[in-house]
C-alpha positions as a LaTeX table, in Angstrom:
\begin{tabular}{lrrr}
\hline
Residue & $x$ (\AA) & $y$ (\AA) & $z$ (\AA) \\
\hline
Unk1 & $-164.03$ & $-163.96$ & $-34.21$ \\
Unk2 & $-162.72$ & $-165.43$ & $-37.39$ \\
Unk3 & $-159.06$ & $-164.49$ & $-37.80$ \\
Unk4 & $-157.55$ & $-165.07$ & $-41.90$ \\
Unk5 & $-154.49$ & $-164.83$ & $-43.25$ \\
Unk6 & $-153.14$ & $-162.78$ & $-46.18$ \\
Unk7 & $-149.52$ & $-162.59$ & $-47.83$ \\
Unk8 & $-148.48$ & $-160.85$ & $-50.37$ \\
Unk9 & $-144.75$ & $-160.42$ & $-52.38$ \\
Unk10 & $-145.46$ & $-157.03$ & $-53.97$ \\
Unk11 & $-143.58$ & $-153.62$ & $-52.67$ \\
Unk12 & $-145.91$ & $-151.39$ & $-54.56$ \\
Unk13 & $-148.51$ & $-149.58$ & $-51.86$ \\
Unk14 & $-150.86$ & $-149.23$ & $-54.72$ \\
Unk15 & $-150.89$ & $-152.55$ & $-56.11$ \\
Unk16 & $-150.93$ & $-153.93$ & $-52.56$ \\
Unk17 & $-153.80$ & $-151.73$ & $-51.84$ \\
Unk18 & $-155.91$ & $-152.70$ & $-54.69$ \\
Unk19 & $-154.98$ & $-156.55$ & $-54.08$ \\
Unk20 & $-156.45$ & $-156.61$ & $-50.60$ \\
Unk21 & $-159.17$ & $-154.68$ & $-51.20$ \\
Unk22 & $-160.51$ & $-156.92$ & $-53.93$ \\
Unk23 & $-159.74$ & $-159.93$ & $-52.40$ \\
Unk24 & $-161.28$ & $-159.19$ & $-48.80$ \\
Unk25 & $-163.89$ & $-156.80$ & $-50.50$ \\
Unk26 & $-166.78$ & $-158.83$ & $-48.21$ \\
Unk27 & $-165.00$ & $-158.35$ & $-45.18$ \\
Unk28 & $-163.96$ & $-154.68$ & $-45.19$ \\
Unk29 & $-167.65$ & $-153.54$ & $-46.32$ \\
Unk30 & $-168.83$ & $-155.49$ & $-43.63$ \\
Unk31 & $-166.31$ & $-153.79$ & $-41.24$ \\
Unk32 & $-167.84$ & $-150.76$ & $-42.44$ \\
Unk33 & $-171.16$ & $-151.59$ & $-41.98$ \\
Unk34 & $-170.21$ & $-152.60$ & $-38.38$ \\
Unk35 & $-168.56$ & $-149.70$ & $-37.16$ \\
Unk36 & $-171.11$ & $-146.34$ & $-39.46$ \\
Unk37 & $-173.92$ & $-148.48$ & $-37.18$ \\
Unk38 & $-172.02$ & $-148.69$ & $-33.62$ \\
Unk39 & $-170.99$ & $-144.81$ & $-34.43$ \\
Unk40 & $-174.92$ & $-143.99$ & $-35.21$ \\
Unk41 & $-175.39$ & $-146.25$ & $-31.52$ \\
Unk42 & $-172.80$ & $-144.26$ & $-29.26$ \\
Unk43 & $-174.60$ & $-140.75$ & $-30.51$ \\
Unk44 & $-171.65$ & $-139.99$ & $-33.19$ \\
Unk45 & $-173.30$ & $-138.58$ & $-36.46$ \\
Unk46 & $-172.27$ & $-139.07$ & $-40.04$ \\
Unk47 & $-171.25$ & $-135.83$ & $-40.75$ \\
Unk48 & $-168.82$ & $-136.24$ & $-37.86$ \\
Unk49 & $-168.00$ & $-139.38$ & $-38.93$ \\
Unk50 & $-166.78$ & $-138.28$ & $-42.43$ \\
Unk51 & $-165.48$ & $-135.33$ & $-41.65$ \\
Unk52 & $-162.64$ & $-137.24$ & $-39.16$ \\
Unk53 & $-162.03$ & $-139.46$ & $-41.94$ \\
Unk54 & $-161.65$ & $-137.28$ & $-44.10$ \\
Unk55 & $-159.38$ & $-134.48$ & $-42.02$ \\
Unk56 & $-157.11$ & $-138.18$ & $-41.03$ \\
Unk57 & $-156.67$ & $-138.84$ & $-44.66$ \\
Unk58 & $-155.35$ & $-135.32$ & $-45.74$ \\
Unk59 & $-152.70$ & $-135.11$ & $-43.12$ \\
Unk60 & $-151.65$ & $-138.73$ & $-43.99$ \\
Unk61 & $-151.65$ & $-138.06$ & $-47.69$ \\
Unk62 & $-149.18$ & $-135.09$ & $-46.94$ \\
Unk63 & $-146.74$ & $-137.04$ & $-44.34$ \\
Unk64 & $-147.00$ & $-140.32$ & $-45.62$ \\
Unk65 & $-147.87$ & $-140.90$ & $-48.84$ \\
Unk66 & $-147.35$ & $-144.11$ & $-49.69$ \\
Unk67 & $-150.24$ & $-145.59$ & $-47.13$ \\
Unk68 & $-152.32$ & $-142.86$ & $-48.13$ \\
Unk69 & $-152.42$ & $-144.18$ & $-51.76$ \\
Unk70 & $-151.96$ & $-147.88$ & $-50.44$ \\
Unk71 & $-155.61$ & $-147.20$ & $-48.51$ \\
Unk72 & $-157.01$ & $-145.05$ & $-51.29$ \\
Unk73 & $-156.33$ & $-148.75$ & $-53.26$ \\
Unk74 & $-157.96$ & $-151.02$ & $-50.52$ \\
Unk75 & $-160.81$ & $-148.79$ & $-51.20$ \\
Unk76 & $-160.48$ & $-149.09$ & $-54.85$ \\
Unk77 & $-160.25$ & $-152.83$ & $-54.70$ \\
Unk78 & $-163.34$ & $-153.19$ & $-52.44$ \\
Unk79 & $-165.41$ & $-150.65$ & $-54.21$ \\
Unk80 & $-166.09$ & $-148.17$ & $-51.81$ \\
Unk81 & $-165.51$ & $-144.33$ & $-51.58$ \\
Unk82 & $-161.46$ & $-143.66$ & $-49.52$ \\
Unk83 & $-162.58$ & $-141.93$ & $-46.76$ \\
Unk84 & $-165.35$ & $-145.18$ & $-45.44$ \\
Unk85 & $-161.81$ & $-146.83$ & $-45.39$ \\
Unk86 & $-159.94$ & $-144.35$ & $-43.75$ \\
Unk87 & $-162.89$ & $-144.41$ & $-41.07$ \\
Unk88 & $-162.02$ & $-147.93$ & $-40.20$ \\
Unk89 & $-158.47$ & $-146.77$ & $-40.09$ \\
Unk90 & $-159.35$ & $-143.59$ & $-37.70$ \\
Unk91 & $-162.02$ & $-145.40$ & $-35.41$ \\
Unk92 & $-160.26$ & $-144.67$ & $-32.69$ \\
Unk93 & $-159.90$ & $-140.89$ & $-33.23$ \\
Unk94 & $-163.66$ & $-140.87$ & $-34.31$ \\
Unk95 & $-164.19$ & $-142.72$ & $-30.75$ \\
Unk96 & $-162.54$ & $-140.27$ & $-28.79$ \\
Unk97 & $-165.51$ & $-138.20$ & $-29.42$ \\
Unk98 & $-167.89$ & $-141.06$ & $-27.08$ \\
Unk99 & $-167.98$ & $-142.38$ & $-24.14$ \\
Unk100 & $-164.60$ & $-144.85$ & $-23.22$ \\
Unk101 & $-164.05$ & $-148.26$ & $-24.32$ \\
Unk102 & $-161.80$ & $-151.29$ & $-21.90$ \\
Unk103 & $-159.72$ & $-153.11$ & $-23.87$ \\
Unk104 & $-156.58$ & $-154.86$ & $-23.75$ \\
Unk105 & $-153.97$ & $-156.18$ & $-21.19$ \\
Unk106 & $-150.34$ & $-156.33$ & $-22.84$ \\
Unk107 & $-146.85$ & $-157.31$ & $-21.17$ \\
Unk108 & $-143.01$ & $-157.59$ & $-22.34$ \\
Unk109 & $-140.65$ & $-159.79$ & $-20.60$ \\
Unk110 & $-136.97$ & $-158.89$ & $-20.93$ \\
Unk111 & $-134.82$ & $-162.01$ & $-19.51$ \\
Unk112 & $-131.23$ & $-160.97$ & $-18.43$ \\
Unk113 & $-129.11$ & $-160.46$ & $-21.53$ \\
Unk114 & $-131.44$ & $-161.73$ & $-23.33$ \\
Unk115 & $-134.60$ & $-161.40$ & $-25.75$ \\
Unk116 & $-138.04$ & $-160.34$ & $-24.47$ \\
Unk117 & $-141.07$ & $-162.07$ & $-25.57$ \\
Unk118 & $-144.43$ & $-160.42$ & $-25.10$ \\
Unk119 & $-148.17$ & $-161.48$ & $-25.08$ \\
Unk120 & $-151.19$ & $-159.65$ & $-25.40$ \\
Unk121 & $-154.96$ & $-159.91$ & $-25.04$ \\
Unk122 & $-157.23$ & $-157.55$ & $-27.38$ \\
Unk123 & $-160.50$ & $-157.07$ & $-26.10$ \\
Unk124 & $-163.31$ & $-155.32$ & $-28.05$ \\
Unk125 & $-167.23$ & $-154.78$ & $-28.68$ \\
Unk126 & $-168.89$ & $-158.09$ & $-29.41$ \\
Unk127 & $-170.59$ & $-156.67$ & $-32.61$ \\
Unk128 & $-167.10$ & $-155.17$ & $-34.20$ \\
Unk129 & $-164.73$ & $-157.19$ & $-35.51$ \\
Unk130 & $-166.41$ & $-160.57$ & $-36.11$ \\
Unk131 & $-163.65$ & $-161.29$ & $-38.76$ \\
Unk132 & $-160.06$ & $-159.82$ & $-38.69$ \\
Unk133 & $-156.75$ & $-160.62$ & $-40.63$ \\
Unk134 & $-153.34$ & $-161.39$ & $-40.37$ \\
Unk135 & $-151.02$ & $-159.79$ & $-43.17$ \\
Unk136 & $-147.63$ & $-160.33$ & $-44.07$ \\
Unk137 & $-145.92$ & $-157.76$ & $-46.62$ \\
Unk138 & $-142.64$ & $-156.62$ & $-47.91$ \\
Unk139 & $-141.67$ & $-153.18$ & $-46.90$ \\
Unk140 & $-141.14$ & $-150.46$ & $-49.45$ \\
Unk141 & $-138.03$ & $-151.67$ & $-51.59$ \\
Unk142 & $-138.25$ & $-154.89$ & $-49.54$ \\
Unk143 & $-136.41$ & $-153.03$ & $-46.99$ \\
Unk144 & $-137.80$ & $-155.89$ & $-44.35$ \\
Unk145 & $-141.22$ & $-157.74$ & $-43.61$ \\
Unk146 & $-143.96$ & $-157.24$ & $-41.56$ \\
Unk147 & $-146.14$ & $-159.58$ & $-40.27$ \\
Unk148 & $-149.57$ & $-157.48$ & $-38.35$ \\
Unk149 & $-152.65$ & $-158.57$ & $-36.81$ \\
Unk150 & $-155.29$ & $-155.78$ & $-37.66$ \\
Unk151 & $-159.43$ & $-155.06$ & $-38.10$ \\
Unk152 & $-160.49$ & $-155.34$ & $-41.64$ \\
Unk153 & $-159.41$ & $-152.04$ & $-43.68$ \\
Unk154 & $-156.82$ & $-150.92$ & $-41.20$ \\
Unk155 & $-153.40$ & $-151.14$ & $-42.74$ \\
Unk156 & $-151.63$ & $-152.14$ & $-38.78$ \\
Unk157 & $-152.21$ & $-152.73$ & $-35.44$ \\
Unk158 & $-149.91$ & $-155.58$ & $-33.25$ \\
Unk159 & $-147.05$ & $-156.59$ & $-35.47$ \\
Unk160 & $-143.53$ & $-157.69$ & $-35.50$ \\
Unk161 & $-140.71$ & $-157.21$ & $-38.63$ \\
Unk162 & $-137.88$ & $-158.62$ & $-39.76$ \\
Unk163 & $-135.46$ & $-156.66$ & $-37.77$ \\
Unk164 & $-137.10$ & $-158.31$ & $-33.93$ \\
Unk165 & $-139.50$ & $-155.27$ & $-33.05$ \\
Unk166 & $-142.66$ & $-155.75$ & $-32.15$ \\
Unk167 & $-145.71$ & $-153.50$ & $-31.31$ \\
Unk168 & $-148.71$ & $-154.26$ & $-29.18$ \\
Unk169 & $-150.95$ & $-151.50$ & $-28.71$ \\
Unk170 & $-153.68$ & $-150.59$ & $-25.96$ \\
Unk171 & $-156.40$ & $-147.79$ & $-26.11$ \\
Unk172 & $-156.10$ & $-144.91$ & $-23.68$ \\
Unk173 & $-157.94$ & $-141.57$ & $-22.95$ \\
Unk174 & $-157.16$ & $-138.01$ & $-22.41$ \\
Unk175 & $-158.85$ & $-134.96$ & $-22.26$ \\
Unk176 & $-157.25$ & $-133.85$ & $-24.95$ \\
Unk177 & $-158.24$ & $-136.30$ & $-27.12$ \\
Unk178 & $-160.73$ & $-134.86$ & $-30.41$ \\
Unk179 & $-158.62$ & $-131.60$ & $-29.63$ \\
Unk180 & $-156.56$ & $-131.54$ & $-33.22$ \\
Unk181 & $-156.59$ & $-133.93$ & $-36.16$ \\
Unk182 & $-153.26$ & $-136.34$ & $-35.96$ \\
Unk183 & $-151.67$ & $-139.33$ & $-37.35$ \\
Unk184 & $-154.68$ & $-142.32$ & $-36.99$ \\
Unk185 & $-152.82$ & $-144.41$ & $-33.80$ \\
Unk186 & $-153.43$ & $-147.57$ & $-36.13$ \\
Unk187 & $-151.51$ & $-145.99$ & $-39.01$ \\
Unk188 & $-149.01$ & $-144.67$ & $-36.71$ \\
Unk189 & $-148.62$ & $-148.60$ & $-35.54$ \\
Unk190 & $-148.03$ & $-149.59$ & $-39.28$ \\
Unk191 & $-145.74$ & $-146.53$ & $-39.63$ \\
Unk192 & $-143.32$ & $-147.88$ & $-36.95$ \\
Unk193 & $-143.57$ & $-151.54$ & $-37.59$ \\
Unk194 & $-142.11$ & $-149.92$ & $-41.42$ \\
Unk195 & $-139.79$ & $-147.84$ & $-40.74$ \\
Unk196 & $-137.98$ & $-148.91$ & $-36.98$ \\
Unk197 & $-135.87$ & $-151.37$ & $-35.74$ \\
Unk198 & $-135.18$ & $-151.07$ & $-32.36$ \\
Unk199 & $-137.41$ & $-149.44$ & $-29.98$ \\
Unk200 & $-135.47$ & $-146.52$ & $-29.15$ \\
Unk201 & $-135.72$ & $-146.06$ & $-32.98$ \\
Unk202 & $-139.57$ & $-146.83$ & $-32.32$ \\
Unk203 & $-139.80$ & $-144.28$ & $-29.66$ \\
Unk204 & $-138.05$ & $-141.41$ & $-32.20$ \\
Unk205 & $-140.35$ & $-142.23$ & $-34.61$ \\
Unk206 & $-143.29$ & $-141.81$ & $-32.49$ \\
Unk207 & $-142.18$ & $-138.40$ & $-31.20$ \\
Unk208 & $-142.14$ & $-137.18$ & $-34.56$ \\
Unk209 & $-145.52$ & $-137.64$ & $-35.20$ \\
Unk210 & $-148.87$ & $-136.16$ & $-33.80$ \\
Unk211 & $-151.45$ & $-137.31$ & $-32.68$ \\
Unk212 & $-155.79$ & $-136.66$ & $-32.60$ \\
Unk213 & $-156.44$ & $-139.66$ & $-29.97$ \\
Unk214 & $-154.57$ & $-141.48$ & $-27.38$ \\
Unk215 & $-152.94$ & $-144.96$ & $-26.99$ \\
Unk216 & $-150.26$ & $-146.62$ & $-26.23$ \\
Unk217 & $-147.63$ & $-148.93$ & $-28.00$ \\
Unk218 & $-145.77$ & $-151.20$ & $-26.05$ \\
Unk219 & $-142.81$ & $-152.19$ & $-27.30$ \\
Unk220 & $-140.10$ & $-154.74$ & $-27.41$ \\
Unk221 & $-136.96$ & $-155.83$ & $-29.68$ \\
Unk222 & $-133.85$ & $-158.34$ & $-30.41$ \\
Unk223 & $-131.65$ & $-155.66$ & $-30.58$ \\
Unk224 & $-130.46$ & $-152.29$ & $-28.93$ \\
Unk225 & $-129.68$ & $-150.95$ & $-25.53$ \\
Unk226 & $-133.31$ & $-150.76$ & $-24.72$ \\
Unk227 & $-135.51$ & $-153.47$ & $-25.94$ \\
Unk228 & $-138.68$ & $-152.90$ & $-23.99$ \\
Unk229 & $-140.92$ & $-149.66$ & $-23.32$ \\
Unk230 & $-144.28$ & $-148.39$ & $-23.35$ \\
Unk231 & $-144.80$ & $-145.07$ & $-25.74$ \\
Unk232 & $-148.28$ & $-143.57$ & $-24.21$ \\
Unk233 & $-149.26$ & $-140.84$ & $-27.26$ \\
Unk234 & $-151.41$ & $-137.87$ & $-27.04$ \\
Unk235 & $-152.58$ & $-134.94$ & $-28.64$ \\
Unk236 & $-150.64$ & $-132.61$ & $-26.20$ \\
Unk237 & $-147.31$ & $-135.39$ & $-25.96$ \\
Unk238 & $-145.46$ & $-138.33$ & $-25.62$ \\
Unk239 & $-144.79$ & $-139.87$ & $-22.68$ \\
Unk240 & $-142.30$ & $-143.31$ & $-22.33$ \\
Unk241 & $-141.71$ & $-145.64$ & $-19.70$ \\
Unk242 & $-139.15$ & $-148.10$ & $-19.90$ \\
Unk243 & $-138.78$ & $-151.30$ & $-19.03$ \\
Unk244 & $-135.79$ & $-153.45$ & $-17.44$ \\
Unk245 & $-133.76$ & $-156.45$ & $-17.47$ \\
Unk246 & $-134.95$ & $-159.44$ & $-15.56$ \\
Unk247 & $-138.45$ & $-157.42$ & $-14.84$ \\
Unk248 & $-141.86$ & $-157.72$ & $-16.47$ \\
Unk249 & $-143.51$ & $-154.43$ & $-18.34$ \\
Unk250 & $-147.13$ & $-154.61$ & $-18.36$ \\
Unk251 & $-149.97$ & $-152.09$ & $-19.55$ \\
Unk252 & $-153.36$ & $-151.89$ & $-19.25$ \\
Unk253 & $-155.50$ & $-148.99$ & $-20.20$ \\
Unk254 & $-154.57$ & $-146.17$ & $-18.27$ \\
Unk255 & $-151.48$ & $-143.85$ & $-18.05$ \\
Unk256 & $-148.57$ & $-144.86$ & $-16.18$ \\
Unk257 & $-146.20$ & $-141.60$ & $-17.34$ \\
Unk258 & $-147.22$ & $-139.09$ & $-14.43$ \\
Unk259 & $-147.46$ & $-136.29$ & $-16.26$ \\
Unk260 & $-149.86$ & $-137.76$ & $-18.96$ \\
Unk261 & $-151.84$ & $-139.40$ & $-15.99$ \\
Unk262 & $-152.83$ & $-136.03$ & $-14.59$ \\
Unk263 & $-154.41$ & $-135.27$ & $-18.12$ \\
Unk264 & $-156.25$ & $-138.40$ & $-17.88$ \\
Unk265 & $-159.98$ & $-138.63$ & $-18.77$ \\
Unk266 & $-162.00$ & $-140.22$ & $-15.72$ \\
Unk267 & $-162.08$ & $-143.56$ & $-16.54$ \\
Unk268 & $-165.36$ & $-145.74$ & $-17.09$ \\
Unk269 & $-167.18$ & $-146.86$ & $-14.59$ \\
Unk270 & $-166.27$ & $-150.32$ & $-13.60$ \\
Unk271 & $-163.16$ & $-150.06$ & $-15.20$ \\
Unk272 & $-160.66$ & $-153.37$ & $-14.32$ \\
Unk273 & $-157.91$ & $-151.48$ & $-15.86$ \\
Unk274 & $-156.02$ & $-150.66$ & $-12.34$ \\
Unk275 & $-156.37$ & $-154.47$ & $-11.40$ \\
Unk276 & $-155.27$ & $-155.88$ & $-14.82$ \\
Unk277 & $-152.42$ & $-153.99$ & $-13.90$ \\
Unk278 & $-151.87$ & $-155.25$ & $-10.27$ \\
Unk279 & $-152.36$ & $-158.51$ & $-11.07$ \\
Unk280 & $-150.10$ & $-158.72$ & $-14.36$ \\
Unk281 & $-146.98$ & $-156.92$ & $-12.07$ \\
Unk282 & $-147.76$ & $-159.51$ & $-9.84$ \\
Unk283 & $-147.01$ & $-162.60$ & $-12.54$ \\
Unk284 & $-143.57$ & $-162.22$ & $-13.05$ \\
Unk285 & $-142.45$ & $-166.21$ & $-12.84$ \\
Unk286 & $-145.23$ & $-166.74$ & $-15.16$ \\
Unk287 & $-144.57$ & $-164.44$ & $-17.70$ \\
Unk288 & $-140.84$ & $-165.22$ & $-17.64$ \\
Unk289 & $-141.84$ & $-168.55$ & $-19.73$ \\
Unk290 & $-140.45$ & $-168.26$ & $-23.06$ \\
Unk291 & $-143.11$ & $-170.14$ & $-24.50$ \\
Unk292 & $-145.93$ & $-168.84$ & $-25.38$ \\
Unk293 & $-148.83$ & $-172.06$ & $-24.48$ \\
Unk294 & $-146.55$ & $-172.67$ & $-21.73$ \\
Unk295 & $-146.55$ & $-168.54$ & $-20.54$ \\
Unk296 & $-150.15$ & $-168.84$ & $-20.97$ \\
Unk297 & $-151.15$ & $-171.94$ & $-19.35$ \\
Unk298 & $-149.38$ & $-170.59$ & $-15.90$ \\
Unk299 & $-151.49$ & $-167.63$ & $-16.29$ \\
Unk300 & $-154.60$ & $-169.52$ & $-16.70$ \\
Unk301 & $-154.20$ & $-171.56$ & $-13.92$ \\
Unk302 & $-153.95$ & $-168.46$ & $-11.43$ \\
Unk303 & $-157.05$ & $-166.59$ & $-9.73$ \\
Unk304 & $-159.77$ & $-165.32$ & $-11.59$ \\
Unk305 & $-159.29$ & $-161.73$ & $-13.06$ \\
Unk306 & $-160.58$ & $-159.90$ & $-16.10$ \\
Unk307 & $-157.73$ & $-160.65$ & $-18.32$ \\
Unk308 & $-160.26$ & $-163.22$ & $-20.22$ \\
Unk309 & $-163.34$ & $-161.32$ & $-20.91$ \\
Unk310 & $-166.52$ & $-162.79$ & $-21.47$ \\
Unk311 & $-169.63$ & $-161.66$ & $-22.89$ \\
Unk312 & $-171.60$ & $-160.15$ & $-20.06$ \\
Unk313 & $-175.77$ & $-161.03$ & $-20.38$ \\
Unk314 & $-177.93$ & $-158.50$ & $-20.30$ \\
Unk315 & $-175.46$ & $-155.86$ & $-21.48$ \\
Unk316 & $-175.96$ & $-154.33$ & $-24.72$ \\
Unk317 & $-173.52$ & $-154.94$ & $-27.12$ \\
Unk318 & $-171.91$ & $-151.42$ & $-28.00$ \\
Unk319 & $-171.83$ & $-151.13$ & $-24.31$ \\
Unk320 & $-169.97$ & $-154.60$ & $-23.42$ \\
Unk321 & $-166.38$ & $-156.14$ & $-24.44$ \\
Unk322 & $-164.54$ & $-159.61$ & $-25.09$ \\
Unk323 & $-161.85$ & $-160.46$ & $-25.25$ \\
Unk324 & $-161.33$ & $-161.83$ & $-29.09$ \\
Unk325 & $-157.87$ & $-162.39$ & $-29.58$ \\
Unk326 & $-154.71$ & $-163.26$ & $-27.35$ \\
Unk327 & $-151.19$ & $-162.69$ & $-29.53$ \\
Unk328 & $-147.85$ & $-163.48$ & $-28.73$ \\
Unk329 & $-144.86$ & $-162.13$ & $-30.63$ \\
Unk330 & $-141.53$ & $-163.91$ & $-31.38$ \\
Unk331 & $-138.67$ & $-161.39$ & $-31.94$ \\
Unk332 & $-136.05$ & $-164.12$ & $-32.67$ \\
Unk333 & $-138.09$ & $-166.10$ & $-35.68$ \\
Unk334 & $-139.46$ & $-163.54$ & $-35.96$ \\
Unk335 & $-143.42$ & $-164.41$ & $-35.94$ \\
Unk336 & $-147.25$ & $-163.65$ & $-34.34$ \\
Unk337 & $-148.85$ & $-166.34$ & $-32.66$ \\
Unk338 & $-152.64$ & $-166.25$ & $-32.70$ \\
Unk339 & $-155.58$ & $-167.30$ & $-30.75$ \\
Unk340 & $-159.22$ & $-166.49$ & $-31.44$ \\
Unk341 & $-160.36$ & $-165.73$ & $-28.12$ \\
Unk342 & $-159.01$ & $-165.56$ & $-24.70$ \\
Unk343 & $-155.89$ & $-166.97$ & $-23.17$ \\
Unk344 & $-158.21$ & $-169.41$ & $-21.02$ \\
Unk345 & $-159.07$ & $-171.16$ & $-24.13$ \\
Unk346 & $-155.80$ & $-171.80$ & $-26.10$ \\
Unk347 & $-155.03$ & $-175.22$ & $-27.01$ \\
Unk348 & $-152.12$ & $-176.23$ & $-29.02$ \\
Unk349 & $-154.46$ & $-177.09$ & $-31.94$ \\
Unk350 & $-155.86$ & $-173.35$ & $-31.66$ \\
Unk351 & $-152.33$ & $-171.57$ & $-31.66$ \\
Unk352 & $-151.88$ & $-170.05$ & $-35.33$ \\
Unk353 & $-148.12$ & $-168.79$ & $-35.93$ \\
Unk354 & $-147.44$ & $-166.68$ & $-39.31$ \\
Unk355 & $-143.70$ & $-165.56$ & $-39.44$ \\
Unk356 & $-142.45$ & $-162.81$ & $-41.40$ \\
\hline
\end{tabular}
């Protein structure tokens, strides 16, 4: 996957809009193109397809206005109708409706009166995503900056502002999920990373908002009483669990709140999500590490297990995942550090950082 980088000064969601759009018009068509084929693959019409879209963009033209008209622009600027945008921004409410994906192993380290750092891999199907982006932006009234790692045409997705909070996000499932039309999770991710700056502030602002799919954010920050938990969203609630001094908190792609978990859709067959887990809660001296190449060298070196995903032969490609990115976040700087890939490949020459 090639990963790019785009910063921009301006505060106006329409002007920002219109800027990315035309200047990454190649890329978001092509995301487009991508995902209207893999929805036609996994038995998801076009009528569905739309009418999602569509139903996401009303209720986020009536609660939040500004990204409404800031994707309306990206549209604009790439020369395609709003709502093919607003598909790539609702993909995951639009997949709800097929069978489930695997993706993602994410962790937060909070060190004794101190700061966590975090690290994430995002996994995803080998024929979506081939190019993504890295954006850095002024808030509205340059309230603070975010810096987010995202698909092309989604306005969020993993991110970190200027205030030290940070977001990683994991899919989940429910059966509840395609039940009502909600906030798109990705917008919802680019919602908090504007508007919060400490997770309980995070956790508010998620619990104010509803919700057509399922996923969690996990996150972490410099300040506050609590500066790590995992906010698991759903159509029928919100579920957090919290994380600890001196401990580890690590997600994979199932729920860990107990009352969400007994909602659960079944997951996939030959899902690694349960040992993702186990093995993650069982690297606590190696995600301690402040450092991110260090952090991930110790976990390369220990026993094989599917937090580095490889394309599997013989599988077909809307079936299969990889992983295509592992991301750190700094919360003191604060910064993303990139990789292209998985965490068994970084090199210091392939470790991208873009601060705020």
């Amino acid at each position: 996957m090639t990963i790019h980088t785009h910063r921009t000064a301006t505060i106006n969601p329409a002007e920002r809009g219109r800027e990315y759009g035309s200047t990454w018009s190649r890329q978001i068509r092509a995301a487009v193109g991508e995902y209207r084929q893999h929805f036609r693959t996994v038995g998801i019409d076009a009528d569905t397809v739309r009418r999602v879209s569509e139903s996401a963009g009303e209720g986020i033209r009536a609660g939040m206005p500004d990204l409404s008209e800031e994707i309306e622009q990206i549209a604009a600027g790439a020369d395609l109708p709003p709502w093919q945008v607003m598909m790539l921004n609702a993909r995951t409410e639009i997949l709800a409706l097929a069978p489930p994906a695997q993706e993602c192993s994410a962790t937060v380290f909070w060190p004794s009166g101190g700061i966590p750092h975090t690290m994430q891999t995002w996994d995803w199907r080998p024929g979506l995503a081939t190019e993504s982006l890295v954006s850095a932006f002024p808030t509205a009234e340059a309230s603070s900056q975010v810096v987010t790692f995202a698909e092309f045409g989604q306005v969020g997705k993993i991110g970190v502002n200027s205030h030290g909070l940070g977001l990683h996000f994991n899919i989940l499932r429910h059966r509840s999920d395609g039940s009502r039309i909600g906030t798109p999770v990705h917008v919802a991710a680019r919602h908090i990373l504007e508007v919060a700056t400490t997770v309980s502030e995070a956790v508010e602002v998620a619990r104010s908002l509803t919700f057509g799919a399922s996923s969690v954010f996990t996150l972490a920050s410099r300040s506050g009483h609590l500066r790590a938990a995992c906010v698991e969203v759903t159509p029928v609630g919100v579920g957090v669990v919290e994380g600890g001094e001196g401990a580890a908190l690590n997600h994979t792609n199932h729920f860990l709140d107990p009352e969400l978990a007994s909602g659960a859709q079944p997951a996939a067959s030959g899902s690694t999500s349960g040992r993702r887990l186990e093995y993650l809660d069982g690297q606590s001296q190696a995600l301690s590490i402040a450092d991110p190449l260090q952090r991930i060298a110790a976990l390369r070196r220990a026993p094989e297990v599917a937090i580095c995903v490889r394309r599997s032969p013989g599988v077909p490609a809307h079936e299969d995942s990889v992983t295509k990115a592992t991301i750190a976040l700094d919360l003191v700087t604060p910064a993303l550090g990139i990789h292209s890939g998985g965490p068994r490949d970084v090199q210091p020459d392939t470790w991208r950082t873009i601060t705020v």
